[in-house]
N, CA, C and O atoms as a GROMACS GRO file, in nm:
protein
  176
    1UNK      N    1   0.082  -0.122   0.000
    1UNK     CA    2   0.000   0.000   0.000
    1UNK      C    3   0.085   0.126   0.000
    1UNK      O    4   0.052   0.243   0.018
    2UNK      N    5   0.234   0.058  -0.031
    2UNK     CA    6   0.282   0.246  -0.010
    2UNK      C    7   0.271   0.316  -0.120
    2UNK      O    8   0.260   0.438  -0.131
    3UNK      N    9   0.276   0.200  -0.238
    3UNK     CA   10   0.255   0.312  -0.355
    3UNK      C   11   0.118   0.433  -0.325
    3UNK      O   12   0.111   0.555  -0.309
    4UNK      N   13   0.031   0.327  -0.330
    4UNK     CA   14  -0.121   0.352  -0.310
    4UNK      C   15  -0.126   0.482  -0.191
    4UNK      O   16  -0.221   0.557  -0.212
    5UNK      N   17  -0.067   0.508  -0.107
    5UNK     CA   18   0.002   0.602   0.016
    5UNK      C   19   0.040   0.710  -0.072
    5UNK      O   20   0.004   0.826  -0.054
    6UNK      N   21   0.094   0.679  -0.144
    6UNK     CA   22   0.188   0.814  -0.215
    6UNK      C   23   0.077   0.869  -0.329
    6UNK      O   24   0.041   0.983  -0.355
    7UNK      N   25   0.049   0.773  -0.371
    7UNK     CA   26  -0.050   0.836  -0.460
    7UNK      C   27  -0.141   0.916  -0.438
    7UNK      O   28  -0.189   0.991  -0.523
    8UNK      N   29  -0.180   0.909  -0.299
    8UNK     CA   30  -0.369   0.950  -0.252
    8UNK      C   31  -0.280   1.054  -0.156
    8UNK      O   32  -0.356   1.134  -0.101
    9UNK      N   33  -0.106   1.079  -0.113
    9UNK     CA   34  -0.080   1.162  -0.029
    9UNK      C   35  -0.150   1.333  -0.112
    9UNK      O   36  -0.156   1.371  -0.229
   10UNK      N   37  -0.202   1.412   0.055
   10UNK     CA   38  -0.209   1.540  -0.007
   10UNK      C   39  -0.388   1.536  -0.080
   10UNK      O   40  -0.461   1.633  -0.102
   11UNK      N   41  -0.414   1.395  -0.103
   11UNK     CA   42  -0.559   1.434  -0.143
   11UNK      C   43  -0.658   1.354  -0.053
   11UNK      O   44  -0.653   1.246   0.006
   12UNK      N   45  -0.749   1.449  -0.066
   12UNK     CA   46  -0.889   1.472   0.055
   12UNK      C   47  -0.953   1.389   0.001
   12UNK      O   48  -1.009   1.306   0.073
   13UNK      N   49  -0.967   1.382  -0.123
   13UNK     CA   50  -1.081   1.273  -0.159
   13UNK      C   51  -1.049   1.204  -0.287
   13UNK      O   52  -0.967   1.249  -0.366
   14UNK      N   53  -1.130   1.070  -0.311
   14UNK     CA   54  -1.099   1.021  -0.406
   14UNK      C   55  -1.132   1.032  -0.506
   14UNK      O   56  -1.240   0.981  -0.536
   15UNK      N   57  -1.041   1.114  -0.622
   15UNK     CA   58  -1.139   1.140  -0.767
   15UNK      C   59  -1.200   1.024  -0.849
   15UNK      O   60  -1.272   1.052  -0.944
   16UNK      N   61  -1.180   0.921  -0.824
   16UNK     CA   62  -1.186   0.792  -0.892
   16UNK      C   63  -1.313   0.761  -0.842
   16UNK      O   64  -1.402   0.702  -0.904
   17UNK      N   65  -1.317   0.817  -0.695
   17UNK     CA   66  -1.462   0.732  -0.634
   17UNK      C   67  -1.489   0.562  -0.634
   17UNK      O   68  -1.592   0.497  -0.652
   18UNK      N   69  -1.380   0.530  -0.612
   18UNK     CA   70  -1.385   0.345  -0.613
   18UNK      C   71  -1.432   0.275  -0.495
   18UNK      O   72  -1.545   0.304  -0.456
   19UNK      N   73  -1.377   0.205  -0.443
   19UNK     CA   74  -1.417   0.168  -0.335
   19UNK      C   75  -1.404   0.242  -0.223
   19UNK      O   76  -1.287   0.278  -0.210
   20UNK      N   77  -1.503   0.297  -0.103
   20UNK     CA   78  -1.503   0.398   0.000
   20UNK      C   79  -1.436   0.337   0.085
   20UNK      O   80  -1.372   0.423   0.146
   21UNK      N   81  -1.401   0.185   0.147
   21UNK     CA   82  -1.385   0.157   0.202
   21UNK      C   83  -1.224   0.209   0.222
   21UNK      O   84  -1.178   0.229   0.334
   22UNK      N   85  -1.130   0.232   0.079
   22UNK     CA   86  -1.034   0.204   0.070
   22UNK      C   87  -1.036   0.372   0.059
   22UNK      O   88  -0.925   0.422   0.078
   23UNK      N   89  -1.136   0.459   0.033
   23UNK     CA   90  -1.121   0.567   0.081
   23UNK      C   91  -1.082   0.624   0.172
   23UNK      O   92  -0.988   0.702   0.163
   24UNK      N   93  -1.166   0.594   0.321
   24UNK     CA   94  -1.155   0.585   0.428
   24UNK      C   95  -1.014   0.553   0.486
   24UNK      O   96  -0.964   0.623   0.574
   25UNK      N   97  -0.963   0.463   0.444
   25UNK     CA   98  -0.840   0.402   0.513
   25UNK      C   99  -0.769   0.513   0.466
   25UNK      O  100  -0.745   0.593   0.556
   26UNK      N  101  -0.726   0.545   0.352
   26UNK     CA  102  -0.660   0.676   0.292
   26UNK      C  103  -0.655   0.796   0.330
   26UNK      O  104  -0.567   0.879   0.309
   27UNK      N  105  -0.847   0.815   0.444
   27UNK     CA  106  -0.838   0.935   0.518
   27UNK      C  107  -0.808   0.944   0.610
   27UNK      O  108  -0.816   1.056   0.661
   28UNK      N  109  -0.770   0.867   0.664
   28UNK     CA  110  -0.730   0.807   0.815
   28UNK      C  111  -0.556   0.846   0.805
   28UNK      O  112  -0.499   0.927   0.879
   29UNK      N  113  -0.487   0.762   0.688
   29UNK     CA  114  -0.386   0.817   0.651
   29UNK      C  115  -0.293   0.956   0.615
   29UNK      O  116  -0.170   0.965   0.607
   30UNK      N  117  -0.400   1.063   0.597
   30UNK     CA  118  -0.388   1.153   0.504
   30UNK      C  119  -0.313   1.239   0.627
   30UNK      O  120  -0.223   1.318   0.596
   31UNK      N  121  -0.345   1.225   0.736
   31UNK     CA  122  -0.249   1.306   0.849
   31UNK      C  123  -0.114   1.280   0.872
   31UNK      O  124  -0.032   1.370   0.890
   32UNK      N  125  -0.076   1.125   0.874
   32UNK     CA  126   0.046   1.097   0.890
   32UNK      C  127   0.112   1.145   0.746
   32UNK      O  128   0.232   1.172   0.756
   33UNK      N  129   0.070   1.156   0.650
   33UNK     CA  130   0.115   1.202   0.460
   33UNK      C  131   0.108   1.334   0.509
   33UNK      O  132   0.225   1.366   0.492
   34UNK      N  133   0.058   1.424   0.554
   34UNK     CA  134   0.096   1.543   0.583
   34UNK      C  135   0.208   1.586   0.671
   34UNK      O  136   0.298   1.668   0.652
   35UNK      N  137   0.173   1.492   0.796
   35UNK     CA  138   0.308   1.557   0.861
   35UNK      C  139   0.456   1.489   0.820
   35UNK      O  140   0.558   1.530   0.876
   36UNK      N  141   0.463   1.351   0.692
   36UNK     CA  142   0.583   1.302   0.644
   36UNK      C  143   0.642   1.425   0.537
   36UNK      O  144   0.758   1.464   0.526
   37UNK      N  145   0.505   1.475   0.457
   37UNK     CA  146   0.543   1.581   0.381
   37UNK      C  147   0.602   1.708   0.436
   37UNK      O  148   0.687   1.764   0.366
   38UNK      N  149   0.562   1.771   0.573
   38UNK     CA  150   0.608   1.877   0.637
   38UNK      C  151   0.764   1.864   0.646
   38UNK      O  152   0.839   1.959   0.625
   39UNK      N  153   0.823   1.686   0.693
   39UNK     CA  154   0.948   1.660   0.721
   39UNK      C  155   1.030   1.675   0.614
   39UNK      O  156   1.148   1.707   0.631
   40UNK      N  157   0.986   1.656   0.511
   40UNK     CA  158   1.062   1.656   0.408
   40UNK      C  159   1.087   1.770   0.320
   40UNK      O  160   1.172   1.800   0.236
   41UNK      N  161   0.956   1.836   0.382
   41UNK     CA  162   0.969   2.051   0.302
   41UNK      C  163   1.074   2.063   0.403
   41UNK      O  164   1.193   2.066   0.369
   42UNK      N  165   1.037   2.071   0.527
   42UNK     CA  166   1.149   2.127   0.634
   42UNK      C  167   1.229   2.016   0.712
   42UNK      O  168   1.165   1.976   0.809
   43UNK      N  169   1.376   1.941   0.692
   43UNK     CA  170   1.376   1.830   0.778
   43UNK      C  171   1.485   1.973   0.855
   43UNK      O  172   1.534   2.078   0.815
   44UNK      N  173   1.481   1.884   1.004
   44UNK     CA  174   1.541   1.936   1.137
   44UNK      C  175   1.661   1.939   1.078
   44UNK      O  176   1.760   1.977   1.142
   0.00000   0.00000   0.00000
C-alpha cells in the first residue's frame, strides 16, 4: 500500500470514487502524509 500512500498523499478525496472503504483508510492516513510531507519541506 505504499505506492497507493503516495498516490492519494495530499488528497482529501478520491477522484476515482472506487471503493469507500479504501477511501476511508486513505483518510485516516492523510495526516500521517501530511506531517511526512512537512518533514521533508522542512527536515530538522
Amino acid at each position: 500500500m505504499v505506492t497507493a500512500s503516495r498516490h492519494y498523499c495530499g488528497r482529501k478525496t478520491n477522484e476515482n470514487g472506487k471503493t469507500q472503504s479504501l477511501a476511508s483508510k486513505i483518510r485516516r492516513k492523510t495526516d500521517e502524509c501530511e506531517v511526512i510531507a512537512r518533514k521533508i519541506e522542512r527536515p530538522s
